[in-house]
C-alpha positions in Angstrom: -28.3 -14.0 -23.4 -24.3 -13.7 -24.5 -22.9 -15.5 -21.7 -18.9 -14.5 -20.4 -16.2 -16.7 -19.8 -14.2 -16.9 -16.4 -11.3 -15.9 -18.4 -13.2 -13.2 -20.4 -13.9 -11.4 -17.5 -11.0 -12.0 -15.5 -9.2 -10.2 -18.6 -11.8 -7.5 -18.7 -10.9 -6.9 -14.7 -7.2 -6.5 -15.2 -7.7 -4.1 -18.0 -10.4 -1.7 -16.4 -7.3 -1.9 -13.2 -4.4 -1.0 -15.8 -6.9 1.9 -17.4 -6.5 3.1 -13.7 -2.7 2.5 -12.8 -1.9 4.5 -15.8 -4.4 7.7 -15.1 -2.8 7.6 -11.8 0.8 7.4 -13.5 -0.1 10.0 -16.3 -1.1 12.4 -12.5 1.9 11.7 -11.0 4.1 12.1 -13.9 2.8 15.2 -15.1 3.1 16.4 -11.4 6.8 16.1 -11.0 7.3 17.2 -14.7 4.9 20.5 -14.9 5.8 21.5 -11.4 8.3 24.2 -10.8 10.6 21.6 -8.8 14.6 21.6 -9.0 15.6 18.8 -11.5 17.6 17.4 -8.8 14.7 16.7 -6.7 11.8 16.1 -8.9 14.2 13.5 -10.9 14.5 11.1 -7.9 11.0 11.5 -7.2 9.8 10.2 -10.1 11.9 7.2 -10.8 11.0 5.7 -7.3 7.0 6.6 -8.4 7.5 5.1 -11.7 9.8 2.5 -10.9 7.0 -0.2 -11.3 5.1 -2.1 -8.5 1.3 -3.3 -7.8 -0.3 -0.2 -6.9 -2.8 -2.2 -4.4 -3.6 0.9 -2.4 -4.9 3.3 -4.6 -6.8 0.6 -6.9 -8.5 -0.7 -3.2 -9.5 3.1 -3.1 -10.9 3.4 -6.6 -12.3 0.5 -7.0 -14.3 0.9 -3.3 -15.2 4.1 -4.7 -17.0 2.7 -7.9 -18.6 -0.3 -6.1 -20.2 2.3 -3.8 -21.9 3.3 -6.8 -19.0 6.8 -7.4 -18.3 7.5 -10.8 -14.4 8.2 -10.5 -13.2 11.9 -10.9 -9.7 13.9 -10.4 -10.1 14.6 -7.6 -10.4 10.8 -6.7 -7.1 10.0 -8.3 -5.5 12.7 -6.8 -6.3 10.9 -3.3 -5.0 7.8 -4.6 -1.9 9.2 -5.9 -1.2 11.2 -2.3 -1.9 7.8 -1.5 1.3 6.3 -3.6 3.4 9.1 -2.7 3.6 8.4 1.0 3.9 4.9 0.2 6.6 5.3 -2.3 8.4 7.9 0.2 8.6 5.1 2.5 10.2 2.4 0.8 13.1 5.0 -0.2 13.6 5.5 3.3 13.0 1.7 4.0 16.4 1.4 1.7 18.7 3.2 2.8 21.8 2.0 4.6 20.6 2.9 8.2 17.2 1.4 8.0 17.5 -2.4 5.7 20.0 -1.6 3.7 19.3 -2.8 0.3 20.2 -2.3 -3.0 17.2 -3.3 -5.5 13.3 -2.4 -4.7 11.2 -3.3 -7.7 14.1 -5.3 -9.4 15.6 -2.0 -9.8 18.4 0.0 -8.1 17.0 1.8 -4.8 17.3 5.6 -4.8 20.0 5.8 -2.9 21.8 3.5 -5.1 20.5 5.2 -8.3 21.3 8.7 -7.1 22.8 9.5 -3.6 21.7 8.8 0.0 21.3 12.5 0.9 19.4 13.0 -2.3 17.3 9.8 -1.5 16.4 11.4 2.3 15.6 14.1 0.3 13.4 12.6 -2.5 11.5 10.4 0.3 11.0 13.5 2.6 9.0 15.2 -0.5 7.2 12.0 -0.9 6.1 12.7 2.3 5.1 16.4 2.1 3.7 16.9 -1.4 0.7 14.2 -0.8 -0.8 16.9 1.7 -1.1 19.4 -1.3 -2.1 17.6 -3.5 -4.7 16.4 -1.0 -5.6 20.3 -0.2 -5.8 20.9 -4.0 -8.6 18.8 -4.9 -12.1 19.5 -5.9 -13.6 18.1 -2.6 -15.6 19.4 0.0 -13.4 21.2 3.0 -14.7 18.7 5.5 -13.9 15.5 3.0 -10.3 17.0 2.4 -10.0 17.6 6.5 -11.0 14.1 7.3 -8.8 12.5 4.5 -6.3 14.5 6.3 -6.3 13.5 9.1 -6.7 9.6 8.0 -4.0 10.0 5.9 -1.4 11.8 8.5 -2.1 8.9 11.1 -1.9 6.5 8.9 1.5 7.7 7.9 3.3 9.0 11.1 3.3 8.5 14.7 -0.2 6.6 14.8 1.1 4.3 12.1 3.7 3.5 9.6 6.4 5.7 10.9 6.0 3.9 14.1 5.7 0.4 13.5 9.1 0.7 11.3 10.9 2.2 14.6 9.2 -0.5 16.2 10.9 -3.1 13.7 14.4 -1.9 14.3 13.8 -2.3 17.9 13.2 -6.0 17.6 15.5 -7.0 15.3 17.8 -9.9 17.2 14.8 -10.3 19.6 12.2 -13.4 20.1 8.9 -11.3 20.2 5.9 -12.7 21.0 3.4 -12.9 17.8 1.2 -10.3 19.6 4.4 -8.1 19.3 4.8 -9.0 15.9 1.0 -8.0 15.2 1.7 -4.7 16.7 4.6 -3.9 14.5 3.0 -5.1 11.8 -0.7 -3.3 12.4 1.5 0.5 12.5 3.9 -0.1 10.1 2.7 -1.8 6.8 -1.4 -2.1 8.0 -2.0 2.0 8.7 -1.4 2.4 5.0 -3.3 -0.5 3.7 -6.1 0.4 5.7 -6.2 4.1 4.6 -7.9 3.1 1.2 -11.1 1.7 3.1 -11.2 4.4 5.4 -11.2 6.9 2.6 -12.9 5.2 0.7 -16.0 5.8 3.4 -15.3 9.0 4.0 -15.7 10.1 0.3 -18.5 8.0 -0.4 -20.4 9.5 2.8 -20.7 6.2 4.9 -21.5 6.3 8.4 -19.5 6.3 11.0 -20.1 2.9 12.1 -20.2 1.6 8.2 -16.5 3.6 8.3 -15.5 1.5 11.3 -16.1 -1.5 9.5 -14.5 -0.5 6.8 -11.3 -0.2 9.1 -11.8 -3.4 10.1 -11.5 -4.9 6.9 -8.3 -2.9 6.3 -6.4 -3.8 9.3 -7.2 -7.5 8.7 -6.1 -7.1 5.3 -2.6 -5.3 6.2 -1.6 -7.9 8.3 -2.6 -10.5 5.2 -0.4 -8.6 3.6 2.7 -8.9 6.0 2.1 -12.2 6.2 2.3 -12.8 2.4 5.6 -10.8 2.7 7.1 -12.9 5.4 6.5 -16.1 3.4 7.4 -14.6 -0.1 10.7 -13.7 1.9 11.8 -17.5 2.4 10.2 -18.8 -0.8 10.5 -16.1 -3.6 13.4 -15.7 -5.9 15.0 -12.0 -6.4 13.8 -12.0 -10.0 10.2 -12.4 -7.9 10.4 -10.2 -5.5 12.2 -7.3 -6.9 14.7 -7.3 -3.8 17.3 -9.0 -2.2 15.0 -12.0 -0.3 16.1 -13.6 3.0 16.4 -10.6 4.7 14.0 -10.9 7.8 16.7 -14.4 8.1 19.5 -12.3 8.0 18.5 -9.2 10.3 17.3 -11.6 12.9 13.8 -10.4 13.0 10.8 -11.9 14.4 8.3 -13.1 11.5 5.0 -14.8 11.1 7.0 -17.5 9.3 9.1 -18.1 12.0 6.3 -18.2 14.8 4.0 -20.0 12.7 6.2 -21.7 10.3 6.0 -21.6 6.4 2.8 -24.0 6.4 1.3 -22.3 9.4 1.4 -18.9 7.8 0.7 -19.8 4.8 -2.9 -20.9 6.8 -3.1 -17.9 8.5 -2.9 -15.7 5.0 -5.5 -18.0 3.7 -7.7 -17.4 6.4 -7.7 -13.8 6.7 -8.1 -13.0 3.0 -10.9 -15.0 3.4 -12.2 -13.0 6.7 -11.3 -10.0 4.4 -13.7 -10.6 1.2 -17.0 -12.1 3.6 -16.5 -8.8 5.7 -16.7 -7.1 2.4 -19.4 -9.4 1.1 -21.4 -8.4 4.9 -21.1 -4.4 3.8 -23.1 -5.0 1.1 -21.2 -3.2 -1.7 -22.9 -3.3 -5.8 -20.1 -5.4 -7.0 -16.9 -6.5 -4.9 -15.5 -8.6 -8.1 -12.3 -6.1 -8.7 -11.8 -5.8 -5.3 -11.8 -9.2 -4.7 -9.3 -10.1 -7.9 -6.7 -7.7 -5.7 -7.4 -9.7 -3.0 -7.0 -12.9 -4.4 -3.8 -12.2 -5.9 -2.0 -12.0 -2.4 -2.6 -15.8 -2.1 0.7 -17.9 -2.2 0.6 -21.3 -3.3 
C-alpha cells in the first residue's frame, strides 16, 4: 500500500480548495461580464469580487456539501457565490468614510477609493441584491431555494450582519462588557459565517435538529473568527492584513484583545477552533480533513 506524506496531502487539499475558488471566480466573473449591466456598475462590482481574499465561506459550504457525501453541481456554486456577493457588498460598505473609513481592503485600494463613494454605495447595494437572483435562478428544489432564502436574508440584514455593524458604531468610545462584545460580534461577522453550515444542511437534507447543530458550529466559529481579527489587528503588519491595522485602537472600540488581552485571546481562539472541529467530528461527517485545513488556518501563533 502507497502510503501519503503529511505534506503530500496537505498539497493535494489546497489544490482540490483552489480548483473551487476559481469555478466560483470563473461564476462570478462571467456574471458581471455576460450580464446586461451598465459598465459603470458591473465594473466596481467586479474588482471588489476579484480583488483577492480567502473565500472561507463558500469553500466551508462546498466542502460540507461533499463530506455529506454531495457531488458538487452549479447550482451549488451558485449558492456559494450569493454567498461572496453579500459578503463582498459588505466590506465596500464597511469602507467607506462614514462607516471605518479606510483606504486598502485586500492590500488594494477600497472601492470608494478606486472609483467613487456614490458609485461604491452603489456597487455594494448590488452586492446585496443580485445574490437573491442568482439564488432564485438555480437548479434547486423551490423549498431548498425558499429556505436558503430565508437563511441567507437573516443572516445578512436585520437578524444579523447589518445589525451587529450598527451595533459596532454604537460602541465605539464605550467600555462594553464582553457579553456586549459577543453580541456584536455574533450579528455582525458570525450570521455570515454561519450561513455556510446552515445551508449546507438544508441542501444536503439534514434534520432539523442535525441543522441546529450545524448552527452551532457556525456561530462558535464566527466568533473564532472575530477573535482572530481582533488579535491580527495589534499584531499583523499592513502587507499582512491587506488594510490599515490598529484600527479597533484607534476608533476606541471594545475588543476581545482588550478584555482578554493578547495572550488571553489568543487562548480563547485556540479553544474554540478546537470546540469547532470535535463538534464537527460529533456530526459524524465522511471526511472533515478540508474542512478542518480552513479551520486550522485561523490559528495565530
Amino acid at each position: 500500500m502507497r502510503l501519503i506524506s503529511k505534506e503530500h496531502k496537505i498539497f493535494g487539499i489546497i489544490r482540490v480548495m483552489d480548483t473551487k475558488i476559481l469555478k466560483l471566480e470563473h461564476f462570478l466573473t462571467e456574471f458581471y461580464e455576460s450580464a446586461e449591466f451598465p459598465k459603470g456598475l458591473a465594473e466596481p462590482a467586479k474588482y471588489s469580487l476579484m480583488a483577492g481574499g480567502k473565500r472561507i465561506r463558500p469553500l466551508l459550504f462546498l466542502n460540507l456539501l461533499e463530506a455529506f457525501d454531495l457531488e458538487v453541481t452549479t447550482a451549488h456554486y451558485q449558492v456559494a457565490a450569493a454567498l461572496e456577493m453579500i459578503h463582498t457588498g459588505s466590506l465596500i460598505h464597511d469602507d467607506l468614510p462614514a462607516m471605518d473609513n479606510d483606504d486598502y481592503r485586500r492590500g488594494k485600494l477600497t472601492n470608494h477609493k478606486k472609483f467613487d463613494e456614490a458609485t461604491a454605495i452603489l456597487a455594494g447595494d448590488t452586492l446585496f441584491f443580485d445574490p437573491f437572483y442568482v439564488l432564485s435562478s438555480s437548479d434547486l428544489s423551490a423549498q431548498t431555494i425558499v429556505s436558503l432564502t430565508r437563511e441567507l436574508a437573516y443572516a445578512s440584514g436585520s437578524y444579523g450582519m447589518v445589525a451587529g455593524q450598527i451595533l459596532d458604531m454604537a460602541g465605539e468610545g464605550k467600555d462594553l462588557t464582553l457579553t456586549q462584545i459577543e453580541q456584536i460580534h455574533r450579528l455582525k461577522t458570525g450570521r455570515l459565517l454561519t450561513f455556510p453550515f446552515v445551508a449546507a444542511g438544508i441542501v444536503a437534507q439534514k434534520t432539523n435538529q442535525e441543522i441546529e447543530k450545524l448552527r452551532v458550529v457556525g456561530q462558535i466559529l464566527g466568533l473564532a473568527f472575530q477573535i482572530r481579527d481582533d488579535i491580527l489587528d495589534v499584531t499583523a503588519t499592513f502587507a499582512e492584513l491587506g488594510k490599515t491595522p490598529g484600527k479597533d485602537v484607534l476608533e476606541e472600540k471594545s475588543t476581545y484583545v482588550a478584555h482578554l488581552g493578547l495572550e488571553g485571546a489568543k487562548i480563547s481562539l485556540t479553544d474554540k477552533l478546537s470546540e469547532v472541529k470535535k463538534l464537527l467530528t460529533e456530526l459524524n461527517v465522511t471526511d472533515s480533513s478540508e474542512i478542518f485545513k480552513i479551520i486550522e488556518q485561523l490559528e495565530v501563533e
